[in-house]
MOPAC internal coordinates of N, CA, C and O (Angstrom, degrees):
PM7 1SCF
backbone

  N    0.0000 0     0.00 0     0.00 0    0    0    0
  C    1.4619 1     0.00 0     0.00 0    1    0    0
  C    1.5282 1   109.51 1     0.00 0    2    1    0
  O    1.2310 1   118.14 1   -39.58 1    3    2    1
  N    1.5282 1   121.15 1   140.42 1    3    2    1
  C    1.0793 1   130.16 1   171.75 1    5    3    2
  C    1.3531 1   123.38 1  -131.71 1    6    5    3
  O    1.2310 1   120.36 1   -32.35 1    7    6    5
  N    1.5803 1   116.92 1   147.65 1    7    6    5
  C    1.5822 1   110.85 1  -153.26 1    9    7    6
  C    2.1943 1    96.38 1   -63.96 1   10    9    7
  O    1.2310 1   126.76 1   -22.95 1   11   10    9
  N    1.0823 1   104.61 1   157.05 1   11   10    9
  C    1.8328 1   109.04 1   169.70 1   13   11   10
  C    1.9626 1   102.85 1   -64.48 1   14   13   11
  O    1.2310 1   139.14 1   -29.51 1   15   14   13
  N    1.4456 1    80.49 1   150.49 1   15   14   13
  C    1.5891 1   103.50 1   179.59 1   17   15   14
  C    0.8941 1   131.85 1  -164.40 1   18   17   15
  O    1.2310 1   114.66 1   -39.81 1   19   18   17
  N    1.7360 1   127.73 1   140.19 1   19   18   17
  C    1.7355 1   116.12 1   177.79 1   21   19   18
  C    1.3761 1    92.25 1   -89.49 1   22   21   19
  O    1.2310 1   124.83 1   -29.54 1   23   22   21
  N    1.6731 1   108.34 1   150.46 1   23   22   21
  C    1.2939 1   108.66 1   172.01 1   25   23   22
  C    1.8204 1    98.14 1  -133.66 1   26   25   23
  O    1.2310 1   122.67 1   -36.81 1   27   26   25
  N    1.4875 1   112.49 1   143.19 1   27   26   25
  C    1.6631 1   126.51 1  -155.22 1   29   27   26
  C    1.4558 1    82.20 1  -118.27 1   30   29   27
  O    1.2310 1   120.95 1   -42.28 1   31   30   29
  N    1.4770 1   115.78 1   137.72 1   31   30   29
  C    1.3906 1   149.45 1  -177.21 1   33   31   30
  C    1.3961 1   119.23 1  -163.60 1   34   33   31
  O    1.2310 1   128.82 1   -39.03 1   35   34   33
  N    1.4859 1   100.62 1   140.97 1   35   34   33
  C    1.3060 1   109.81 1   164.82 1   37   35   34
  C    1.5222 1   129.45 1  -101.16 1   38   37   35
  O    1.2310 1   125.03 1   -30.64 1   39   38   37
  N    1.4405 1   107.94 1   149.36 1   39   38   37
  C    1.2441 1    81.82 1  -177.10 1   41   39   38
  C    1.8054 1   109.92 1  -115.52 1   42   41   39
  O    1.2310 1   123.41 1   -21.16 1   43   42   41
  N    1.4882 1   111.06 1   158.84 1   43   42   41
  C    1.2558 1   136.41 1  -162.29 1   45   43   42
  C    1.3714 1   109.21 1   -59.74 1   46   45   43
  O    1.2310 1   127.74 1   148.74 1   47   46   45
  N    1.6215 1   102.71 1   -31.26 1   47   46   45
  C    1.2954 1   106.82 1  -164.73 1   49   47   46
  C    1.4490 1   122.82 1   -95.08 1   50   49   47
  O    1.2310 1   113.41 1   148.05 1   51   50   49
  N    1.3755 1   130.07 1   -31.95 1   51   50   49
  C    1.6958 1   149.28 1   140.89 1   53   51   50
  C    1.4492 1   127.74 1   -97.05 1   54   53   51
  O    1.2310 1   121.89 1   178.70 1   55   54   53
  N    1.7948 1   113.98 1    -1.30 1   55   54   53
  C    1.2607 1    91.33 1   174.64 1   57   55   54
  C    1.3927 1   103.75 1    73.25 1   58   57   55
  O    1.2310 1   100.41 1  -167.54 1   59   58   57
  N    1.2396 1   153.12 1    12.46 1   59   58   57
  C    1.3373 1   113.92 1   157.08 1   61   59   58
  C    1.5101 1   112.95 1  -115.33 1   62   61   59
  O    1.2310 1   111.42 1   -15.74 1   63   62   61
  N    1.3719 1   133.76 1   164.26 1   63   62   61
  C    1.2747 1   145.34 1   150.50 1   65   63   62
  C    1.5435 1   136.60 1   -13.55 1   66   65   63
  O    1.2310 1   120.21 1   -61.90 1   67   66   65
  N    1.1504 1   117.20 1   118.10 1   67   66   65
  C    1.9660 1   106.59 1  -163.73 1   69   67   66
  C    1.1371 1    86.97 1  -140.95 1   70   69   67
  O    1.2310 1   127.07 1   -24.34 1   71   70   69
  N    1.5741 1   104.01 1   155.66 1   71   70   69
  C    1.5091 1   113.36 1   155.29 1   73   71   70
  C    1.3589 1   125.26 1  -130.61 1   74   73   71
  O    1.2310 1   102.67 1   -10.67 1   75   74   73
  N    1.6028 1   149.37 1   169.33 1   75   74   73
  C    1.2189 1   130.46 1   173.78 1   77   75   74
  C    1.7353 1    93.30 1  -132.23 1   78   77   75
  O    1.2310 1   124.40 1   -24.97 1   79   78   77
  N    1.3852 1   109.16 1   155.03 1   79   78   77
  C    1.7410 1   101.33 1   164.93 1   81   79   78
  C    1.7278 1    82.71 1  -117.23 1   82   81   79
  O    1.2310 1   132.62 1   -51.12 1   83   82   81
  N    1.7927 1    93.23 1   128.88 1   83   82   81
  C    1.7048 1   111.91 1   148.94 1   85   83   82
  C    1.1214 1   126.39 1   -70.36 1   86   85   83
  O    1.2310 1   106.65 1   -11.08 1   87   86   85
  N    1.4684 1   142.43 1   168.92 1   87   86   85
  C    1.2724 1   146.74 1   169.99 1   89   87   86
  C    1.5254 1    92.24 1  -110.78 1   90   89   87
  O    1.2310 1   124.69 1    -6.29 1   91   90   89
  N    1.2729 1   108.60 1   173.71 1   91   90   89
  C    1.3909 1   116.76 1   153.73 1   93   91   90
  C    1.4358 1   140.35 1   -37.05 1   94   93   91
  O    1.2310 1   123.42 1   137.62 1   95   94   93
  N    1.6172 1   111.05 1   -42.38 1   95   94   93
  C    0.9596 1   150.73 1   179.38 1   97   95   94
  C    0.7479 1   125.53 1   -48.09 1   98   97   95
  O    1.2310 1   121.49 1   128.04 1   99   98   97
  N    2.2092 1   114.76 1   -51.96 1   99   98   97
  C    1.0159 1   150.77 1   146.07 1  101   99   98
  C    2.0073 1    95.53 1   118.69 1  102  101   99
  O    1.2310 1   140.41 1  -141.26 1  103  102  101
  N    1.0872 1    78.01 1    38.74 1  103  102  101
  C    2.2135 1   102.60 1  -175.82 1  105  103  102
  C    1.8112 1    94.99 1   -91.50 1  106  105  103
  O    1.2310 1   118.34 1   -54.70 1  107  106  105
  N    1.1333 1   120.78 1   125.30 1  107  106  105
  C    1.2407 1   100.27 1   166.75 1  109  107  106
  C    1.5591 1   107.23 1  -102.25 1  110  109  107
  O    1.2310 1   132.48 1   -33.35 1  111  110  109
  N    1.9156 1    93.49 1   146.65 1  111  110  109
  C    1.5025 1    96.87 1  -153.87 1  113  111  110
  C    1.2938 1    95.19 1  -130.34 1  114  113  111
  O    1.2310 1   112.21 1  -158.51 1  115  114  113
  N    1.1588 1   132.29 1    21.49 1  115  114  113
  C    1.7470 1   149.27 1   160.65 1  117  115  114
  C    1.4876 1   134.23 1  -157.70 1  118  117  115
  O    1.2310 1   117.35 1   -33.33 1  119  118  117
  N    1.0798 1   122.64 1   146.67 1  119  118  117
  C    1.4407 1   107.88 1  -162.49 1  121  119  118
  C    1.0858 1   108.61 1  -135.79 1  122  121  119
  O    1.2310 1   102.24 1   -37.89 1  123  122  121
  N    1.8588 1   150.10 1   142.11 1  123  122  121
  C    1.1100 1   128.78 1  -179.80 1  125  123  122
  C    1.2069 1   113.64 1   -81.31 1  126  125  123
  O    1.2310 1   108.45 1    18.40 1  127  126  125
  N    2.0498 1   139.20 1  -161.60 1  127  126  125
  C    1.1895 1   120.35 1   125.66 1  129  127  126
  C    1.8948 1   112.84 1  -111.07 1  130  129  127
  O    1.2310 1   132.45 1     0.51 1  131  130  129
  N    1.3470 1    93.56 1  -179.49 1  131  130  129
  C    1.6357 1    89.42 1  -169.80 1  133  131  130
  C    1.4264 1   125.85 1   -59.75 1  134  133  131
  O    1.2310 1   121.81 1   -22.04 1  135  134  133
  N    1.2795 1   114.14 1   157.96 1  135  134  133
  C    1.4056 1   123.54 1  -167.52 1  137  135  134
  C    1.7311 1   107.64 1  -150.85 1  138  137  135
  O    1.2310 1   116.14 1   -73.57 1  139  138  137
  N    1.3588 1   124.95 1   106.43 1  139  138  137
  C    1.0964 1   138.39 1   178.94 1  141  139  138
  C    1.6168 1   128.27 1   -47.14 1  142  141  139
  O    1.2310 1   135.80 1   141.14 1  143  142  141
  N    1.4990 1    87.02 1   -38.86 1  143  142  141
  C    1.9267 1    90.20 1   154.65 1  145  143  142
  C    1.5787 1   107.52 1  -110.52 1  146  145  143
  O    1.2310 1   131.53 1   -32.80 1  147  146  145
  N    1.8041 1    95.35 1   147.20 1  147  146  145
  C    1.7654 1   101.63 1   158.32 1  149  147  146
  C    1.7289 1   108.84 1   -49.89 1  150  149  147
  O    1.2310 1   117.54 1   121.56 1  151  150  149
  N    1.1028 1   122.29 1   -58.44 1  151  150  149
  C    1.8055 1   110.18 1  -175.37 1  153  151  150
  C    1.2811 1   104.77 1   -41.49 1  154  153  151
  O    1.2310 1   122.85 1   130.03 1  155  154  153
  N    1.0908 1   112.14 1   -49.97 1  155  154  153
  C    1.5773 1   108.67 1  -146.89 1  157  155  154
  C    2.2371 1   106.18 1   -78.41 1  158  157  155
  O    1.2310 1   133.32 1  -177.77 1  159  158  157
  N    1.0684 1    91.87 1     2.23 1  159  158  157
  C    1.6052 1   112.83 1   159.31 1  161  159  158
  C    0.8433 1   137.51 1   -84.39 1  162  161  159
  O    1.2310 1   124.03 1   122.65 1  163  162  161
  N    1.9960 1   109.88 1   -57.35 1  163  162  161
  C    1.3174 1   120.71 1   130.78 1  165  163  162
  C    1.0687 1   140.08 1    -2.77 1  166  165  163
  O    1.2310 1   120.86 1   110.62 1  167  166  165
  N    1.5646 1   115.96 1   -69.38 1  167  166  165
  C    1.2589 1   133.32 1   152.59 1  169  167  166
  C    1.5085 1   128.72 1   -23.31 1  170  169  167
  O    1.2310 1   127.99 1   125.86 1  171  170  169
  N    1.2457 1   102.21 1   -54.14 1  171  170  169
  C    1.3425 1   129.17 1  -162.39 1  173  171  170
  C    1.9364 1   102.48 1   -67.87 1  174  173  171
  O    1.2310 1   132.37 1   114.73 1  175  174  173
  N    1.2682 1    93.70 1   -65.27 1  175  174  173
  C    1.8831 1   119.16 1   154.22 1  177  175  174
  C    1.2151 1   103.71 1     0.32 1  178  177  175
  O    1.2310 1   127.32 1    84.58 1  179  178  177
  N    1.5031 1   103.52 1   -95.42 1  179  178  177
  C    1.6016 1   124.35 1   153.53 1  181  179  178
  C    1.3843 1   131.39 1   -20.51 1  182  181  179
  O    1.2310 1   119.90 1   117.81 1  183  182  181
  N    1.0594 1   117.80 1   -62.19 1  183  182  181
  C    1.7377 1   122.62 1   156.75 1  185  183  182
  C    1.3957 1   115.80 1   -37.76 1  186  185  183
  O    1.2310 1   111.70 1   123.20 1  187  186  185
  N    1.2635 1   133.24 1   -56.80 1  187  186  185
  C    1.0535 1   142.62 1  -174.41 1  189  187  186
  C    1.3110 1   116.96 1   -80.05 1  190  189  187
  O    1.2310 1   118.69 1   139.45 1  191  190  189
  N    1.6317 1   120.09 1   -40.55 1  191  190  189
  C    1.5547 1   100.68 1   149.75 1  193  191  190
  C    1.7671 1   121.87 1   -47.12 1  194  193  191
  O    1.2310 1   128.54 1   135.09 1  195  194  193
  N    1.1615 1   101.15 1   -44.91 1  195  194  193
  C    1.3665 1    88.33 1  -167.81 1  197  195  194
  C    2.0546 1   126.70 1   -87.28 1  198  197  195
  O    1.2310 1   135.27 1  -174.96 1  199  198  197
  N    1.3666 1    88.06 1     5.04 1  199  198  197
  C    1.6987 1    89.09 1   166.56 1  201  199  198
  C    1.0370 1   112.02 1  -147.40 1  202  201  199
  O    1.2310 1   118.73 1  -133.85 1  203  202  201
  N    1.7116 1   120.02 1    46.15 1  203  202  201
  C    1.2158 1   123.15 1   166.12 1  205  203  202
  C    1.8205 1   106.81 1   -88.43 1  206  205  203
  O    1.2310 1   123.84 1   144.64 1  207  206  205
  N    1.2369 1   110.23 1   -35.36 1  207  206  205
  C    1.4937 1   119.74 1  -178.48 1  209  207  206
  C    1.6904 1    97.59 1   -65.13 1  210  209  207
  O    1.2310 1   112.26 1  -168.37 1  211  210  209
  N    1.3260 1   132.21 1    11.63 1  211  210  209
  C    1.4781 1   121.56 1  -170.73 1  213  211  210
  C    1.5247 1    91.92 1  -107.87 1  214  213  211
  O    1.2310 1   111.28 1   -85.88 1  215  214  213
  N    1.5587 1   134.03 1    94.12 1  215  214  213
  C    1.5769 1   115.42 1   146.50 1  217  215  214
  C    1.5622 1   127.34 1   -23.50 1  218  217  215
  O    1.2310 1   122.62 1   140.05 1  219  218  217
  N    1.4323 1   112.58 1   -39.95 1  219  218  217
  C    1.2897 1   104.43 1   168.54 1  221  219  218
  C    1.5871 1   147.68 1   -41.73 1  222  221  219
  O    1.2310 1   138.05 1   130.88 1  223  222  221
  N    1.6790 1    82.63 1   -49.12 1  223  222  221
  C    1.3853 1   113.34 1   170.60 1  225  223  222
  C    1.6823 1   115.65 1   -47.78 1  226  225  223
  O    1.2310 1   112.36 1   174.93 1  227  226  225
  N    1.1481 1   132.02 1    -5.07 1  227  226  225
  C    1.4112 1   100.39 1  -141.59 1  229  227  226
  C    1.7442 1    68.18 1  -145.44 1  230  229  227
  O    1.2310 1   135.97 1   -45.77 1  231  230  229
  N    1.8219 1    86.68 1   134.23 1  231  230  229
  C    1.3986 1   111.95 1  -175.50 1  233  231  230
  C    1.3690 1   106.39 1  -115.97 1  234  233  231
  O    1.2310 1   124.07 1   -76.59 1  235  234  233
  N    1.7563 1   109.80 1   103.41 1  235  234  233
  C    1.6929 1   125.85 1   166.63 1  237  235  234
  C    0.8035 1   114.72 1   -74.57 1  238  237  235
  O    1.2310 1   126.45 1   -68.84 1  239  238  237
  N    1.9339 1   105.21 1   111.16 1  239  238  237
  C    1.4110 1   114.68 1   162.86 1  241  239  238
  C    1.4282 1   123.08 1  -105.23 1  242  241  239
  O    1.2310 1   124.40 1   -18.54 1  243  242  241
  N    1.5083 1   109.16 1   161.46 1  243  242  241
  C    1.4765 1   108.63 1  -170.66 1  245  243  242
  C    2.1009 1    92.90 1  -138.67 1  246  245  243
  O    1.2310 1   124.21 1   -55.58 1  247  246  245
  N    0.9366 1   109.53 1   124.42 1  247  246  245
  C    1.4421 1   130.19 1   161.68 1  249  247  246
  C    1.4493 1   129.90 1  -111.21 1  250  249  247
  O    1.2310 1   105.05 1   -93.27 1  251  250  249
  N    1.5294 1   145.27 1    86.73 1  251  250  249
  C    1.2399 1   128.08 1  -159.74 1  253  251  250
  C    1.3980 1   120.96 1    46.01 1  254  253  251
  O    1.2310 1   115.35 1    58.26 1  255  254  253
  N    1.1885 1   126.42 1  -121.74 1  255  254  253
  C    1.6114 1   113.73 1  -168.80 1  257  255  254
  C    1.8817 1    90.03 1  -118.51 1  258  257  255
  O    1.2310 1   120.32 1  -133.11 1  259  258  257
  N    1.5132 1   116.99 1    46.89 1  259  258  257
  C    1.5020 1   111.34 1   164.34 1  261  259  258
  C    1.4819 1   108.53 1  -147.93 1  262  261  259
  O    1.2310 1   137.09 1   -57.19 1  263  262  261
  N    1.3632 1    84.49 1   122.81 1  263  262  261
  C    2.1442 1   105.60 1  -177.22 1  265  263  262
  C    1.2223 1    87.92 1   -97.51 1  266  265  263
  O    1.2310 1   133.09 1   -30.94 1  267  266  265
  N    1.6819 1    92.32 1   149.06 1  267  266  265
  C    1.2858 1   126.33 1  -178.80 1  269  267  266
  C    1.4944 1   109.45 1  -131.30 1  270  269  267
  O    1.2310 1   124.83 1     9.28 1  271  270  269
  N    1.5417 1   108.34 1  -170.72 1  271  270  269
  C    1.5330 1   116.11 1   153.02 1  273  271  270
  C    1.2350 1   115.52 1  -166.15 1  274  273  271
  O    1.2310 1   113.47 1   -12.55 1  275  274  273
  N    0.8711 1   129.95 1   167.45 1  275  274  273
  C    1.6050 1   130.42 1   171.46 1  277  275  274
  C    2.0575 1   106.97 1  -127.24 1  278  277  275
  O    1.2310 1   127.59 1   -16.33 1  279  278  277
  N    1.1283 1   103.00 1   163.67 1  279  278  277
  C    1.3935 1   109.31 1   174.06 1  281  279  278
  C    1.1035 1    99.24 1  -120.80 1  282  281  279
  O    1.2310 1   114.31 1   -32.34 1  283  282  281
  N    1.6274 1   128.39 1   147.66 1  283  282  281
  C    1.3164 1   123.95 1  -171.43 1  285  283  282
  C    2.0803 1   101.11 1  -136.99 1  286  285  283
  O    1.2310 1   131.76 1   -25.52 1  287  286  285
  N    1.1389 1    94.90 1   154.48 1  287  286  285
  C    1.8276 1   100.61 1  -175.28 1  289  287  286
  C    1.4163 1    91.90 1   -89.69 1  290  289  287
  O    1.2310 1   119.63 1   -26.26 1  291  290  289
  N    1.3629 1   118.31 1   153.74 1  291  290  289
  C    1.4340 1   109.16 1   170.03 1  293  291  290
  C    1.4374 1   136.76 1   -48.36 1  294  293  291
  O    1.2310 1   125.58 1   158.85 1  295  294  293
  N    1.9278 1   106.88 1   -21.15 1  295  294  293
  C    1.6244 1   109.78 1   177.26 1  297  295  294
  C    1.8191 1   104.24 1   -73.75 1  298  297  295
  O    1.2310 1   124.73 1   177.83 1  299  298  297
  N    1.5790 1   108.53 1    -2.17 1  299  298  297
  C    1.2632 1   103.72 1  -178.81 1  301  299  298
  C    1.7272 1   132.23 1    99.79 1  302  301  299
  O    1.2310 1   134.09 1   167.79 1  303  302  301
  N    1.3862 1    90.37 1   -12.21 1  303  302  301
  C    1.4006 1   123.39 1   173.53 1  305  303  302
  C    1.9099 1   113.37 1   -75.05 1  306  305  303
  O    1.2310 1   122.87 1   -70.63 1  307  306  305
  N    1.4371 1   112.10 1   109.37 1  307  306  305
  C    1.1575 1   120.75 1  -163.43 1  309  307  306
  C    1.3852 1   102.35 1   -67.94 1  310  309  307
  O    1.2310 1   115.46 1   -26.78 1  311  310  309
  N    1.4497 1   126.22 1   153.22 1  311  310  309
  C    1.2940 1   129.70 1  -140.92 1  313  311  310
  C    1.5263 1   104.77 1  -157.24 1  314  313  311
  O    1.2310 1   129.24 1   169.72 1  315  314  313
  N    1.5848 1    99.79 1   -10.28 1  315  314  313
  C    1.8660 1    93.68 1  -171.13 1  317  315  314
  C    1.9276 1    93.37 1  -168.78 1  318  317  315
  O    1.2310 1   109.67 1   -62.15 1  319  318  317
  N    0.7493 1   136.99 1   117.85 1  319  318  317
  C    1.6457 1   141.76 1   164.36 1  321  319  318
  C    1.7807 1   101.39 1   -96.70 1  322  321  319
  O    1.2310 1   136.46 1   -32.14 1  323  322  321
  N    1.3163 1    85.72 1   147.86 1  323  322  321
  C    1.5409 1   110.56 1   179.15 1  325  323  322
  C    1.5730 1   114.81 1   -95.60 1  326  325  323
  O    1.2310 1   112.08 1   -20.62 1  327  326  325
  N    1.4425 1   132.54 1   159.38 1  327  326  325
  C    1.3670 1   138.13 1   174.91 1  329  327  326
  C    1.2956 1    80.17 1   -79.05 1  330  329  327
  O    1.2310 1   125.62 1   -17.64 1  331  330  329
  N    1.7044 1   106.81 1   162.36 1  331  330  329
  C    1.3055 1   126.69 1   154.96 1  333  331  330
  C    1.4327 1   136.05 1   -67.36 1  334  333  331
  O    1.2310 1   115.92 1   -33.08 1  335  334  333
  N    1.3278 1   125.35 1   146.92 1  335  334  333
  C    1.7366 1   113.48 1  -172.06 1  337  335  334
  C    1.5537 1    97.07 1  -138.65 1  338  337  335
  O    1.2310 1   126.14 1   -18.58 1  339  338  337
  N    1.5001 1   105.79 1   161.42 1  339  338  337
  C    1.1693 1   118.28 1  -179.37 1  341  339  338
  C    1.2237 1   125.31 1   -93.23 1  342  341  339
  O    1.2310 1   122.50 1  -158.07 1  343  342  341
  N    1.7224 1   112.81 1    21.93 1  343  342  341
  C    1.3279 1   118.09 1  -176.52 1  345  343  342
  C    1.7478 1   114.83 1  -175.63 1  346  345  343
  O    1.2310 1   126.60 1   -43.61 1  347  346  345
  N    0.6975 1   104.91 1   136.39 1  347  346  345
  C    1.9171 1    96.60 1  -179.31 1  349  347  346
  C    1.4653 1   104.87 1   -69.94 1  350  349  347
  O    1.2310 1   113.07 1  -176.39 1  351  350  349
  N    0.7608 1   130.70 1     3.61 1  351  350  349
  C    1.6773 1   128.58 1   153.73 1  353  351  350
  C    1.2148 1   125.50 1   -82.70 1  354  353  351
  O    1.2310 1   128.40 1   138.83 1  355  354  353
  N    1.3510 1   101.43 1   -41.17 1  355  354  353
  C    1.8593 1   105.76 1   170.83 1  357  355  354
  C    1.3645 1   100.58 1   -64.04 1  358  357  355
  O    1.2310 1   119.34 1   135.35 1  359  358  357
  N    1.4563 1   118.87 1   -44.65 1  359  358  357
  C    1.6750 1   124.66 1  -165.32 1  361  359  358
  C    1.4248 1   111.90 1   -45.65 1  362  361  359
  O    1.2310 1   127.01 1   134.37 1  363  362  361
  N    1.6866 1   104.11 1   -45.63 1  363  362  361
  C    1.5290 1   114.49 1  -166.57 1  365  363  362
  C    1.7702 1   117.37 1   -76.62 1  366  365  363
  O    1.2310 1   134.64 1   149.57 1  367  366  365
  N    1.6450 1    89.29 1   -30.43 1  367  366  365
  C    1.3363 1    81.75 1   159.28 1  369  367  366
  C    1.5637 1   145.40 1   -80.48 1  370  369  367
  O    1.2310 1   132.00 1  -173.88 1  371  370  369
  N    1.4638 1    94.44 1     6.12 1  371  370  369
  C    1.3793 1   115.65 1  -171.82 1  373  371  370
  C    2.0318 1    89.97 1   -86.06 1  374  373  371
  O    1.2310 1   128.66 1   147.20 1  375  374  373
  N    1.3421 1   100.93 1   -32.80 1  375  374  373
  C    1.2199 1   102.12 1  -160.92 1  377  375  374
  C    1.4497 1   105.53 1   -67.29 1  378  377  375
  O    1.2310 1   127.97 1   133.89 1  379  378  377
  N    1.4380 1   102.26 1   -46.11 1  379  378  377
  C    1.6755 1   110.32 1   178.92 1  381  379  378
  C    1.0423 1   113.03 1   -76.68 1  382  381  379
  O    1.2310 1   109.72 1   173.29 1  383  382  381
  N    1.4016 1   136.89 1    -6.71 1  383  382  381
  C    1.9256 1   128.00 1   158.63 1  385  383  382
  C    1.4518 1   102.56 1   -58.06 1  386  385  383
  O    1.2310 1   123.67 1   124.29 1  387  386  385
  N    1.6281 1   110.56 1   -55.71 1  387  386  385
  C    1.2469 1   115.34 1  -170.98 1  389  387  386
  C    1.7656 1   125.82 1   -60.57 1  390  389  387
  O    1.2310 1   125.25 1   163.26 1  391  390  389
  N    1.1969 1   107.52 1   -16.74 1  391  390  389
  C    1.3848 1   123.76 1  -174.47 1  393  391  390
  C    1.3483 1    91.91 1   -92.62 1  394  393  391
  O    1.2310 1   108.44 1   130.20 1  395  394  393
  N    1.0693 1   139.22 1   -49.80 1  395  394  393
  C    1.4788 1   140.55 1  -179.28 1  397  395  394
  C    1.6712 1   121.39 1   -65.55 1  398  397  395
  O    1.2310 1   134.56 1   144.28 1  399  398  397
  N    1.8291 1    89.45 1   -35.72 1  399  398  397
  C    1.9416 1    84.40 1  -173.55 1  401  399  398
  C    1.4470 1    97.00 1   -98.11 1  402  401  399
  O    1.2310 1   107.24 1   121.04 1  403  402  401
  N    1.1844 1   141.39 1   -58.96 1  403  402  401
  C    1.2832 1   138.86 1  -179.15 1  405  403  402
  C    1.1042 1   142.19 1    -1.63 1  406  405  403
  O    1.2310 1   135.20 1   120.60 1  407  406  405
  N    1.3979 1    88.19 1   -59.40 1  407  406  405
  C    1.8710 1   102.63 1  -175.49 1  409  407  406
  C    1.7919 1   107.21 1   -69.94 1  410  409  407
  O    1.2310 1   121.15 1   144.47 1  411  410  409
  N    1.3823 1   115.40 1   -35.53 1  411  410  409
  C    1.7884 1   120.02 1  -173.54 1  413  411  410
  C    1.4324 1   104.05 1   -98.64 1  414  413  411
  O    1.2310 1   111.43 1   165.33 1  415  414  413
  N    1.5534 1   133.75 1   -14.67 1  415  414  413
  C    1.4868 1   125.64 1  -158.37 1  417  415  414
  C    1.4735 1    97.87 1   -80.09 1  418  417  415
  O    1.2310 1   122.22 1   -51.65 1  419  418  417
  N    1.3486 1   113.35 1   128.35 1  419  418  417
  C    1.7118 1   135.13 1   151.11 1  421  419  418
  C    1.7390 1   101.40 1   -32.74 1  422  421  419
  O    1.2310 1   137.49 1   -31.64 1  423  422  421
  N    1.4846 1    83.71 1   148.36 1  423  422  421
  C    1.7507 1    95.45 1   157.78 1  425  423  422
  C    1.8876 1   126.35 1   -98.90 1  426  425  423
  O    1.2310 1   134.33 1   -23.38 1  427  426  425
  N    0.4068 1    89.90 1   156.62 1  427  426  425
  C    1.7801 1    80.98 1  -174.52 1  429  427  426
  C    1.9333 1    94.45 1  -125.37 1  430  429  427
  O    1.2310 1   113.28 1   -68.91 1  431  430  429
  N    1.2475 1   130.31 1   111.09 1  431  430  429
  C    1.5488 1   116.31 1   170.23 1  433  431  430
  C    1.6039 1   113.07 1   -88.51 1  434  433  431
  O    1.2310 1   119.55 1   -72.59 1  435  434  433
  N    1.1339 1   118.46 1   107.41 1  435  434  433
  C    1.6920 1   116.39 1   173.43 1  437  435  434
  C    1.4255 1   110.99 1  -111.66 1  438  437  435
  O    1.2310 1   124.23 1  -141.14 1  439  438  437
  N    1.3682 1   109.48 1    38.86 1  439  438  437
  C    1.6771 1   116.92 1   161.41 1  441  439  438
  C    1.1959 1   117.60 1   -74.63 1  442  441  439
  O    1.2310 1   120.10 1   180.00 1  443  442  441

């Protein structure tokens, strides 16, 4: 087991800014999308600490037999996508790692 964490990367292939949130587990249980500056990821970091604790926030999706979710900023602007699960039970618990690790997890930058 390892403590939860966002970890900031670039990627090889466009150059822009990503983030992932770990669980304990070391499951990743949020994902950013790209962002052309490191701040503006940063940013994002931040966002997601701060409206991950919102049930509101968080948009359950269902596609054939794969649940999702999204995290949303209050302007509504998605801010974090979820891996896929094989059940809206797994989903929710994805939801409550994220509500739990988010708000306290370190950043780690490996750009």
């Amino acid at each position: 087991m390892q403590n939860p964490k966002f970890s900031i990367f670039k990627s090889s292939v466009n150059s822009q800014y990503y983030f992932r949130l770990r669980s304990a587990n070391g499951e990743i249980i949020l994902n950013g999308e790209g962002y052309p500056a490191k701040q503006s990821c940063i940013n994002a970091i931040a966002s997601v600490k701060l409206n991950s604790a919102i049930d509101a926030r968080y948009e359950r999706k269902v596609n054939g037999a794969s649940f999702t979710f999204n995290l949303k900023a209050a302007n509504g602007e998605v801010i974090g996508r979820s891996e896929s699960y094989t059940s809206s039970y797994a989903r929710e618990n994805g939801i409550i790692a994220v509500k739990k690790d988010a708000p306290y997890a370190p950043t780690e930058d490996l750009s």
